[in-house]
C-alpha angles and dihedrals in degrees: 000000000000114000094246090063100044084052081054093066103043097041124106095244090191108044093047089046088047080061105052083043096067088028090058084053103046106114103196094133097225088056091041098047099045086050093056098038088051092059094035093058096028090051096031086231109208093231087176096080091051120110080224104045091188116090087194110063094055099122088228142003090262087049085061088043096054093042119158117236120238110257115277089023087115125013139185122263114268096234101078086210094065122109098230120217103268091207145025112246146077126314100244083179141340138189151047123013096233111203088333096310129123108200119226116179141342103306104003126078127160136199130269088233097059091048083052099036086224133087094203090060096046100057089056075082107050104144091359126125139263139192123190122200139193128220111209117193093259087063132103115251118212124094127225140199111271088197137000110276143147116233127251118181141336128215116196108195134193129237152100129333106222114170110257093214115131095251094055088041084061101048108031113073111230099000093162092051093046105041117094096266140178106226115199129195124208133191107210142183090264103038130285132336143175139209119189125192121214124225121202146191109289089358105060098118109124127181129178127199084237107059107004115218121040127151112058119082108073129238128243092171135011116285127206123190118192109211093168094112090052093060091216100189115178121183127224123293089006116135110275101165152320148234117238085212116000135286145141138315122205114187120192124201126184120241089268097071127112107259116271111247092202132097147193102290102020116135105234131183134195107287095016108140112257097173 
């Protein structure tokens, strides 16, 4: 096993990750600044497209990471039955739910009910669909709706902070199921879906527009939280949430959606068509 990974696993994921949480915040202008200036030229970040073009006015490093786009900089697909891309990134994996699996990278695999923490939900998918993707640091990193829906329910569960990055996907057995994560639940035009948001280590920050802060804290047991009396409806491609620091998005789809176009390795950004 290559060092990285078994300092993976020995690592306090928490603790490091309540660090970079404060450090991402401090707004003493040199910190902040060299911060911004390091991802900007090691990912090459487009700031064009952002609605604030300076990298050096954001107020701190997770203000930068949290930018807002210009308008028009992403749009939804024209076909209004399309399921839109709910995140810039990278594909990690696509396709069918085979006997309540989604698979993750050569050799691992894990359940839809241990994603969801709930065996009930998961079986809303049998024989539907999933996409997973990764948020690098050059991404933006808001998420948006991939169809209209009103939420249902969230579900914020405990657990690890393994990186997401390619390499750990390939090497950790059952990271997504196993990562601290904010499940939420969706009623649609078209039946149920879910969209979970990934926490990682260092990155494991998640807001929604509908609650703000989530994650942290930290969970010690699972958390649900019911928003059915508050009839929350979000239209596609609208804003849902966002990543203080990046992550990865898992959408699920039931078997009567329309079949998902994209594939393991495809560059996606928010509103692409999916399906």
């Amino acid at each position: 096993m290559r060092p990285s990974l078994v300092l993976q696993y020995l690592l306090p994921h928490r603790a490091l990750s309540r660090l970079v949480y404060w450090a991402t915040r401090w707004t003493w202008v040199p910190w902040k600044n060299f911060l911004i200036a390091t991802v900007v030229k090691n990912y090459a970040v487009d700031m064009r497209e952002a609605a604030q073009p300076d990298a050096r006015a954001y107020a701190s490093f997770n203000a930068f990471f949290t930018r807002a786009l210009t308008p028009g900089a992403r749009v939804a697909p024209a076909d209004p039955r399309a399921v839109a891309c709910p995140a810039d990134g990278k594909i990690s994996q696509a396709g069918a739910i085979a006997e309540g699996r989604l698979f993750q990278a050569k050799g691992f695999d894990f359940t839809v009910a241990e994603l969801l923490g709930d065996e009930l939900e998961a079986q809303k998918y049998t024989d539907g669909q999933f996409a997973t993707i990764y948020l690098s640091p050059r991404d933006y990193h808001r998420a948006h709706m991939p169809l209209t829906g009103t939420l249902r329910e969230s579900v914020h569960i405990p657990g690890r902070l393994f990186s997401v990055a390619p390499f750990t996907v390939e090497a950790v057995p059952r990271l997504f199921a196993r990562n601290e994560r904010l499940v939420c639940h969706f009623d649609g035009e078209h039946g149920p879906f879910a969209v979970v948001m990934v926490g990682a280590m260092l990155v494991s920050s998640v807001e929604t527009v509908w609650s703000g802060l989530e994650i942290p804290p930290y969970a010690s047991t699972i958390v649900h939280k019911d928003w059915r009396d508050k009839q929350i409806r979000l239209e596609r491609f609208a804003e849902m949430g966002r990543f203080n620091m990046g992550s990865t998005v898992i959408l699920l789809l039931p078997r009567t959606a329309a079949p998902l176009r994209g594939q393991a390795g495809d560059v996606v950004r928010v509103g692409q068509a999916l399906g």
